[in-house]
C-alpha positions as CSV (number, residue, x, y, z in Angstrom):
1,X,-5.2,-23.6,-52.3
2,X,-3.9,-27.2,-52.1
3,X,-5.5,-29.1,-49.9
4,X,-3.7,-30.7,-47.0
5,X,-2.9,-34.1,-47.0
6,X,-4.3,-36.7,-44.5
7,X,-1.9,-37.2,-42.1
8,X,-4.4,-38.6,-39.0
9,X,-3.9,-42.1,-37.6
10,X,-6.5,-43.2,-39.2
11,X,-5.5,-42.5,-42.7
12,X,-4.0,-45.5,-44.9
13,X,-2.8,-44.1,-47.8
14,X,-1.0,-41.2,-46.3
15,X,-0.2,-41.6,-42.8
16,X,3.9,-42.1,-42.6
17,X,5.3,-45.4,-41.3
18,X,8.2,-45.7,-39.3
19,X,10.2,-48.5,-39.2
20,X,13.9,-49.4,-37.6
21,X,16.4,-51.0,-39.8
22,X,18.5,-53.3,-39.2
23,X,21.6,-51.2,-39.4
24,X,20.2,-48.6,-36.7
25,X,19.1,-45.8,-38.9
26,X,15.6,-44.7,-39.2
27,X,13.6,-44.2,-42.3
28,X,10.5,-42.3,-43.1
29,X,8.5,-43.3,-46.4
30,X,5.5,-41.7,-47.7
31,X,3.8,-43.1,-50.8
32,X,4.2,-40.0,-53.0
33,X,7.0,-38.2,-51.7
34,X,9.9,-40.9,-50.3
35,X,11.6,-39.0,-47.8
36,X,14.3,-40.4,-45.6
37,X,16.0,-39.6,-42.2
38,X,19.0,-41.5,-41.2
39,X,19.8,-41.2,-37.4
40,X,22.3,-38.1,-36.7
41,X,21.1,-36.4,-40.1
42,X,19.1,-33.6,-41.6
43,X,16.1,-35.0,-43.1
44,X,16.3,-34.7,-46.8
45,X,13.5,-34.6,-49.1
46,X,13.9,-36.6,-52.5
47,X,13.3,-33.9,-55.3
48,X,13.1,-36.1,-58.1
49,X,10.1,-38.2,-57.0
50,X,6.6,-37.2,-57.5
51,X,5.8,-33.6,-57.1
52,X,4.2,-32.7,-54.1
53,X,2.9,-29.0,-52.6
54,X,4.9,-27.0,-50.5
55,X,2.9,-27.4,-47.6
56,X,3.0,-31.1,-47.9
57,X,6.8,-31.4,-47.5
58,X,6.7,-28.9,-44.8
59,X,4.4,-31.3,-42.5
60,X,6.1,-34.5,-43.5
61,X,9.8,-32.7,-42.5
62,X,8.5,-31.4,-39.1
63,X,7.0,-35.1,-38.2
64,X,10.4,-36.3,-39.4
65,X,12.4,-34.6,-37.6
66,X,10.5,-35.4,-34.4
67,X,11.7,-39.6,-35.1
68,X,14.9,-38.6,-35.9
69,X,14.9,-36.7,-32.7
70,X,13.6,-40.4,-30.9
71,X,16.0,-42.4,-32.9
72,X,18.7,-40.4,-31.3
73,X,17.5,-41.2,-27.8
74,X,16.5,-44.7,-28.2
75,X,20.0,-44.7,-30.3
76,X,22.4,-42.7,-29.2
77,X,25.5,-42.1,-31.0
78,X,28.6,-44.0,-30.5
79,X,30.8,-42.2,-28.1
80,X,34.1,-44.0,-30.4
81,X,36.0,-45.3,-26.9
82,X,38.0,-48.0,-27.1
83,X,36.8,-51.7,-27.1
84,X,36.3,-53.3,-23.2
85,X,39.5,-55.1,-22.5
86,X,38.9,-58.9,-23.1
87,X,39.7,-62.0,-20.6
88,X,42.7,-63.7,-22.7
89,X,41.7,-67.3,-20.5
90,X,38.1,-67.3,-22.3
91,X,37.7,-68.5,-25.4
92,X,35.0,-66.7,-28.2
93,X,32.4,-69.5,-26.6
94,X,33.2,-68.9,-23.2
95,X,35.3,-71.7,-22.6
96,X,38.0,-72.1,-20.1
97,X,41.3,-72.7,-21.6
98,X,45.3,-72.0,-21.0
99,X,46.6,-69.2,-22.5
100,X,48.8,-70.1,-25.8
101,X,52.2,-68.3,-24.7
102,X,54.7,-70.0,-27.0
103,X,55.1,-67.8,-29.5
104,X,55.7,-64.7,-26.5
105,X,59.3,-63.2,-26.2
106,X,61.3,-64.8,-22.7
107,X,62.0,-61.9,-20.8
108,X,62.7,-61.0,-17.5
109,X,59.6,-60.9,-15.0
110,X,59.4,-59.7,-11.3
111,X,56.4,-58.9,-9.4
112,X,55.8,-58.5,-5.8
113,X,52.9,-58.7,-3.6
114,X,51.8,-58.0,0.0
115,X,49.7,-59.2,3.0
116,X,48.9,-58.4,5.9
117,X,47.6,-60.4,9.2
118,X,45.9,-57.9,12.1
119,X,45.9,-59.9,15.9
120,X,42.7,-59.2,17.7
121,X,44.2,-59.6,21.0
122,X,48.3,-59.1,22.6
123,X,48.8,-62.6,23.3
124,X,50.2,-63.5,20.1
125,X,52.6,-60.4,19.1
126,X,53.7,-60.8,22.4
127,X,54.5,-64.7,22.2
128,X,55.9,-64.3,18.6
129,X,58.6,-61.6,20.1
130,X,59.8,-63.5,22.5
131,X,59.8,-67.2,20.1
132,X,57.6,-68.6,22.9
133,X,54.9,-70.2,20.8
134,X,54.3,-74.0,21.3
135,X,54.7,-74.7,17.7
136,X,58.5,-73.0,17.3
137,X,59.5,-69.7,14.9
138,X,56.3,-68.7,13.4
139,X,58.0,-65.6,11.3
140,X,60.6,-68.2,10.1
141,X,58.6,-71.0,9.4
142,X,55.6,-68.8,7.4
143,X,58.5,-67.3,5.3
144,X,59.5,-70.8,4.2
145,X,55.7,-71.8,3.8
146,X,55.4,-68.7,1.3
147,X,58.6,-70.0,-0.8
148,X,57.1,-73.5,-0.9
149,X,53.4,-72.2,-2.2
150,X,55.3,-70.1,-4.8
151,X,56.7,-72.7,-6.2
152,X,53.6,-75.2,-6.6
153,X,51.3,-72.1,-8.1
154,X,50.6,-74.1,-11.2
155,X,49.6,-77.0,-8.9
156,X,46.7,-74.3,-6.8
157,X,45.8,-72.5,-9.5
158,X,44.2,-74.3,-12.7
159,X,45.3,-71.7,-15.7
160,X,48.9,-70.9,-14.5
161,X,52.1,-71.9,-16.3
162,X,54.6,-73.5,-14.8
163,X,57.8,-71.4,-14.8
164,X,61.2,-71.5,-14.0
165,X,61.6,-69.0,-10.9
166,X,65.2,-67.3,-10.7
167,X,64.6,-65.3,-7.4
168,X,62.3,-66.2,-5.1
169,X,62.3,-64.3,-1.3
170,X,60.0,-63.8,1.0
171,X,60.0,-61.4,4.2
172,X,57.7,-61.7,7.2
173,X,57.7,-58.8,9.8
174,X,56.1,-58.7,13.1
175,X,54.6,-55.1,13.3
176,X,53.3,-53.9,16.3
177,X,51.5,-50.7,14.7
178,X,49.5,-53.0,12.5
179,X,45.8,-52.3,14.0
180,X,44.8,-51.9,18.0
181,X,47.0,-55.7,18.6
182,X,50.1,-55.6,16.0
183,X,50.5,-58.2,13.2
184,X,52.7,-59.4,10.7
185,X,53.0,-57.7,7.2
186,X,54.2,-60.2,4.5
187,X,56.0,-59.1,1.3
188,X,56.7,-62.0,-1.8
189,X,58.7,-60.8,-4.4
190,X,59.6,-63.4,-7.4
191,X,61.7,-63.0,-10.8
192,X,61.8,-65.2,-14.0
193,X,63.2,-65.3,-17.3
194,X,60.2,-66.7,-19.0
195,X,56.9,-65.5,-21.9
196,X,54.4,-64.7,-18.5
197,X,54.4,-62.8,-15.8
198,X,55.2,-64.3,-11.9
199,X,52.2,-62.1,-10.2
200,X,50.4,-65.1,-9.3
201,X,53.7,-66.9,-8.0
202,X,53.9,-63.6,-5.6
203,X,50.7,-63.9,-4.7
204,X,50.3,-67.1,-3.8
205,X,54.1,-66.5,-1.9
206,X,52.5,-63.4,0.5
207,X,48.9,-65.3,0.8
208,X,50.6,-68.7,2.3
209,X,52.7,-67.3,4.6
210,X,50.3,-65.1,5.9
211,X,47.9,-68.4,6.4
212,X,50.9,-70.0,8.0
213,X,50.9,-67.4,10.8
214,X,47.5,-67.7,11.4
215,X,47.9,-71.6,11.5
216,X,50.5,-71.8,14.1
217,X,48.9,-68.8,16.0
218,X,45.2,-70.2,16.3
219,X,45.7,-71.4,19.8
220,X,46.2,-68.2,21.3
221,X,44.2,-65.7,18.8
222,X,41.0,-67.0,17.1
223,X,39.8,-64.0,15.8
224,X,42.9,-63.2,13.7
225,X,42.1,-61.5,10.2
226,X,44.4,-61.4,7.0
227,X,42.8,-58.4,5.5
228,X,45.2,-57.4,2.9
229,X,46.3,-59.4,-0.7
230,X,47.6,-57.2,-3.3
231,X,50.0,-57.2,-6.1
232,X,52.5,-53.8,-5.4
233,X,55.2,-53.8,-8.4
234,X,55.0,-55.9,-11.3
235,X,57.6,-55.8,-14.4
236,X,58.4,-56.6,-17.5
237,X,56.2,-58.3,-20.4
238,X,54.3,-56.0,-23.1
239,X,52.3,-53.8,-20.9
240,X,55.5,-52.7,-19.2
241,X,56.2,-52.0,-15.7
242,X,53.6,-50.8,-13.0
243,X,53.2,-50.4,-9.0
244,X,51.0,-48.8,-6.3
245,X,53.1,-45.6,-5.7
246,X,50.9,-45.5,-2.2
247,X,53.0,-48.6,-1.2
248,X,56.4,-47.5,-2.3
249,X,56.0,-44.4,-0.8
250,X,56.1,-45.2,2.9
251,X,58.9,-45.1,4.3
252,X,61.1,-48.6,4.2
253,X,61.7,-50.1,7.3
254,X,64.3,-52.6,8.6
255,X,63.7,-56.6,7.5
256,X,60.4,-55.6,5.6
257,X,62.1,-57.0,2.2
258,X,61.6,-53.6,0.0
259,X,64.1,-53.3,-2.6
260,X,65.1,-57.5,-2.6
């Protein structure tokens, strides 16, 4: 009967080696019989090399198996998703940097967003129905203060284009259902012919005039909150058209601006 090789730790001539390449498969050799086990295959025993017992390859293909079984856990397979979207105002180093649109298509754009500012006590709703605040139309001066931001959104915000805005309205609604107090629920919506999208313009529309209503509103209600800034409709571009379906849903109500 053959005798049975030396596989113990201890062994240096016959004791297998495992070692990870670089290209994430694992290989087994053995000084007389080269036997190697990619990750995600069967082991496979090289015939032509030297010969070697039955009993031999029998061992060395049972201890293979066992890393290939490791390989798999400490590699696992690739699942084949879809790369991670990428930020496009990152360059490959990291780098902050304007987005090259010159060589997009002009076509039209619209977006519109929403916000929403809750009172935390009657005093204000109250004043703002009846136009008795010190400081004059609050609903009519925030809408304007939303048109104004709008337009000066590649001032605020560093990586924005400047564009040429075709339609630009904003709608600001006192609401008295809005939390225990009432508040007013802003809605932006902007249009453009132009290679980028007016989200941020919309944005930046909803988000002023809600901070306008705070502003002339402070005196009577400090603990005001804006809780709510959200794009609800965007169109056009190469990803298409999109919007919260939640939003549109509800049902419209007079002066809130859906459908502008």
């Amino acid at each position: 009967m053959a005798k049975r090789p030396d596989l113990s730790p201890n062994s240096a001539t016959e004791r297998p080696e495992l070692r990870q390449t670089r290209a994430s498969a694992w290989v087994v050799t053995n000084e007389k019989s080269p036997i190697a086990v990619h990750r995600g295959q069967t082991p496979r025993v090289d015939t032509t090399a030297a010969a070697v017992d039955n009993e031999s390859v029998s061992t060395l293909t049972s201890a293979l198996a066992r890393s290939t079984a490791c390989a798999d856990t400490i590699l696992p397979h690739s699942t084949g998703a879809a790369p991670a979207p990428t930020l496009t105002h990152l360059t490959p180093t990291g780098e902050a940097h304007m987005v090259d649109i010159g060589t997009k298509p002009t076509t039209h754009r619209a977006a519109v967003a929403i916000s929403r500012l809750h009172f935390s006590n009657p005093t204000a709703a109250s004043l703002i129905a009846t136009n008795s605040l010190k400081k004059g139309d609050v609903l009519s001066v925030a809408r304007i203060a939303g048109i104004m931001a709008a337009k000066a959104t590649a001032t605020l915000i560093p990586l924005c284009h400047p564009l040429a805005i075709t339609h630009l309205s904003v709608s600001c609604v006192l609401r008295h259902e809005l939390g225990q107090f009432g508040g007013v629920a802003v809605e932006a919506r902007v249009e453009c012919q132009g290679p980028t999208g007016v989200e941020m313009e919309a944005l930046t529309a909803a988000s002023v005039a809600a901070l306008t209503v705070y502003d002339m509103c402070k005196a009577v209600d400090r603990g005001m909150e804006i809780r709510l800034a959200k794009v609800v409709l965007k169109e056009g571009g190469r990803s298409g058209s999109w919007r919260d379906e939640a939003y549109w849903a509800e049902e419209p109500r007079t002066g809130d601006g859906k459908g502008q």
